[in-house]
VOBA-1610 file (N, C-alpha, C; in pm, whole numbers, padded with zeros to 5 digits, always signed):
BEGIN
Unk+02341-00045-03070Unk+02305+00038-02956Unk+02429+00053-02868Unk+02459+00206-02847Unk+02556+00204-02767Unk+02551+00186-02590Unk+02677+00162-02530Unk+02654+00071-02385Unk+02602+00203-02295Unk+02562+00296-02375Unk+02567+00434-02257Unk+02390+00413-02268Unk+02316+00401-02384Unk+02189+00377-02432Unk+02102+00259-02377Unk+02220+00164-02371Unk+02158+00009-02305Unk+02157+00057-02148Unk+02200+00116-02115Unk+02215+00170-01974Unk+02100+00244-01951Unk+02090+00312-01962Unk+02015+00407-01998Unk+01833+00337-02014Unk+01815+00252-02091Unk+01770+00175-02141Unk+01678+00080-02008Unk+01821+00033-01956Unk+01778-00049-01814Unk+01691+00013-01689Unk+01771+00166-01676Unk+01725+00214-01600Unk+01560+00255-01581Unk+01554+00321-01693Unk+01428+00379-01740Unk+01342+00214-01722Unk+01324+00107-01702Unk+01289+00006-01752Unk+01257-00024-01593Unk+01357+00012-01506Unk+01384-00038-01374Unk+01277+00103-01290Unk+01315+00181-01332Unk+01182+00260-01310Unk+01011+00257-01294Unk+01014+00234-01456Unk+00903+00203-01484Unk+00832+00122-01431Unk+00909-00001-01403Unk+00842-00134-01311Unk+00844-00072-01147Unk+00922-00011-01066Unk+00892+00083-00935Unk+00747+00139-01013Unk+00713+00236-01061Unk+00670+00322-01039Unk+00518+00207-01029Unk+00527+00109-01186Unk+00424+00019-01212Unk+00327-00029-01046Unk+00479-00120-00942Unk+00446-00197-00850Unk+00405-00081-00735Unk+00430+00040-00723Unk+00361+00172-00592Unk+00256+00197-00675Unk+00199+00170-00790Unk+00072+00223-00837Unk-00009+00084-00766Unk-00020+00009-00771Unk-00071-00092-00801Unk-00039-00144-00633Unk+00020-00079-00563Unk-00026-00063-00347Unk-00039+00014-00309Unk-00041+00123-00379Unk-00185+00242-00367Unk-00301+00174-00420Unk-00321+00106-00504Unk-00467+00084-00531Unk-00502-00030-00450Unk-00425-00160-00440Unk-00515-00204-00345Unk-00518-00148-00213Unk-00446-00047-00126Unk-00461-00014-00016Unk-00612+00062-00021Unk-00595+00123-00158Unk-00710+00221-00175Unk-00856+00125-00181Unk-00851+00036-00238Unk-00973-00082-00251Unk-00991-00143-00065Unk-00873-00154-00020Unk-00952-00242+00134Unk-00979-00104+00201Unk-00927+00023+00178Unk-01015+00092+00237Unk-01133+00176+00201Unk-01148+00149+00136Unk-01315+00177+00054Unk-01376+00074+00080Unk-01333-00069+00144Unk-01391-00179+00135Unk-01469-00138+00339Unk-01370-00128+00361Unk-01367-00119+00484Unk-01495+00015+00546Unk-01444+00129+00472Unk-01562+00221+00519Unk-01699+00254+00453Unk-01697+00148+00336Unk-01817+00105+00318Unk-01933+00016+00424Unk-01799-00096+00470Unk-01896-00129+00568Unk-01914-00073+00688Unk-01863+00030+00731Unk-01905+00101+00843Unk-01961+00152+00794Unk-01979+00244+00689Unk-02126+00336+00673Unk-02242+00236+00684Unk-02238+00123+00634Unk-02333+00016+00653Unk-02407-00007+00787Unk-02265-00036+00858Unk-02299-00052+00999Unk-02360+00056+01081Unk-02338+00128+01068Unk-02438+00303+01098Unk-02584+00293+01029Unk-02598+00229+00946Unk-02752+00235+00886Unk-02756+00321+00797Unk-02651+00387+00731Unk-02662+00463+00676Unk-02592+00456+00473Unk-02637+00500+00398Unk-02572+00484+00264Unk-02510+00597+00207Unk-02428+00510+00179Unk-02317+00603+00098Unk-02323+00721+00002Unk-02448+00688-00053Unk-02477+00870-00147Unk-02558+00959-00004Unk-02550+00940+00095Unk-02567+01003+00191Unk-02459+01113+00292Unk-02348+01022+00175Unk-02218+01132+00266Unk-02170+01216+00167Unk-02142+01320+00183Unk-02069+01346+00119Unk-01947+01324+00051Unk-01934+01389-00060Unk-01798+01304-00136Unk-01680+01357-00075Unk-01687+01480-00043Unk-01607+01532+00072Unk-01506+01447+00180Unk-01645+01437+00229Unk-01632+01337+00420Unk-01587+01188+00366Unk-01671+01117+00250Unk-01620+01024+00209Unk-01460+00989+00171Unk-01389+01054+00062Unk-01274+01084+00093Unk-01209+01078+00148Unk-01190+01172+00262Unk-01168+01191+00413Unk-01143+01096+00450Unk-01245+00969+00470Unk-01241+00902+00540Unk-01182+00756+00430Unk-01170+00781+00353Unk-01083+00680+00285Unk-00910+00695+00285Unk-00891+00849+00318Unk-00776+00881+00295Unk-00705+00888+00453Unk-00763+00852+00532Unk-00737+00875+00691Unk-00705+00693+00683Unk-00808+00599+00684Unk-00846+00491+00673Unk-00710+00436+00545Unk-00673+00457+00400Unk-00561+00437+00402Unk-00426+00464+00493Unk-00419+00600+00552Unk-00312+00585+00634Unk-00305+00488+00733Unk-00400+00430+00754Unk-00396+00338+00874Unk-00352+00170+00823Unk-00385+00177+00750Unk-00319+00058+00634Unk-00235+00033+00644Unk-00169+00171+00585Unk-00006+00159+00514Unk+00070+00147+00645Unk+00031+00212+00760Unk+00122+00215+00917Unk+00134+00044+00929Unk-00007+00009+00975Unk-00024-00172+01011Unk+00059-00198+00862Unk+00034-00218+00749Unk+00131-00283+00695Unk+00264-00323+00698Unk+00304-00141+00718Unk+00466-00115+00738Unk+00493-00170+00885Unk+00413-00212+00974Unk+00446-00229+01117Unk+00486-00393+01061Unk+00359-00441+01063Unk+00373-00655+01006Unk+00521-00673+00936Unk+00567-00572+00848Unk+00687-00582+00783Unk+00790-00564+00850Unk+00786-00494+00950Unk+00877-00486+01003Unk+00909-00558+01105Unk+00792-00653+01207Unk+00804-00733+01271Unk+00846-00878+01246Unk+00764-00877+01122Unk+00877-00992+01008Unk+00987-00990+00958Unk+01044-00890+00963Unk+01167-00850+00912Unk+01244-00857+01043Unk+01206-00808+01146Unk+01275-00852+01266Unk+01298-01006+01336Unk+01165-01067+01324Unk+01141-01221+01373Unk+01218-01260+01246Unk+01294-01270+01149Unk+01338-01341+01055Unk+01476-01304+01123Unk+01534-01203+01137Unk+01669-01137+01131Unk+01708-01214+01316Unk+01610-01274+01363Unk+01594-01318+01511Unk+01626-01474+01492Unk+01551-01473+01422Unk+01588-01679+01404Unk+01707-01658+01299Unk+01721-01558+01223Unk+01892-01568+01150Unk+01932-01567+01282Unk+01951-01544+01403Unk+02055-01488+01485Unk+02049-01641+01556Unk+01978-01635+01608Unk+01945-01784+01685Unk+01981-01923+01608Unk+01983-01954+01499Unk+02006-02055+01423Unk+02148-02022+01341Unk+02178-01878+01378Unk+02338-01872+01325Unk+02355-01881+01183Unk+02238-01897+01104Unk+02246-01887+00950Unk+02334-01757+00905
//
């Protein structure tokens, strides 16, 4: 195998595993929020073949964005409080 192929090779490989690990935090983002507006339809008294698949949606896909923000926020406050005690402890 030539070194242009093994290259080549890696990449596609290095890909594949990205693309693998964003499938797979879309889905659980997608699971706590289906988890989540399940139980509010709950909490309304109301059931879920009662909404539309429409509105349902909707509200899973609003309800992920709110996820991914708080996620990306925690990350970044950790990423800051770490880069803070690097500074403070001089590591």
């Amino acid at each position: 195998m030539s070194p242009e192929n093994i290259l080549n090779s890696a990449i596609e490989g290095i890909k594949s595993g990205m693309n693998s690990v964003e499938n797979k935090y879309d889905s659980h983002i997608r699971e706590k929020a289906i988890e989540e507006v399940n139980k509010k339809i709950a909490e309304k008294g109301l059931e879920i073949n009662q909404i539309e698949n429409d509105d349902y949606e909707s509200m899973i896909s609003d309800l992920s964005k709110d996820i991914r923000a708080d996620y990306a926020k925690k990350a970044a406050q950790g990423l800051f409080a770490f880069i803070g005690i690097d500074m403070l402890l001089g590591i």
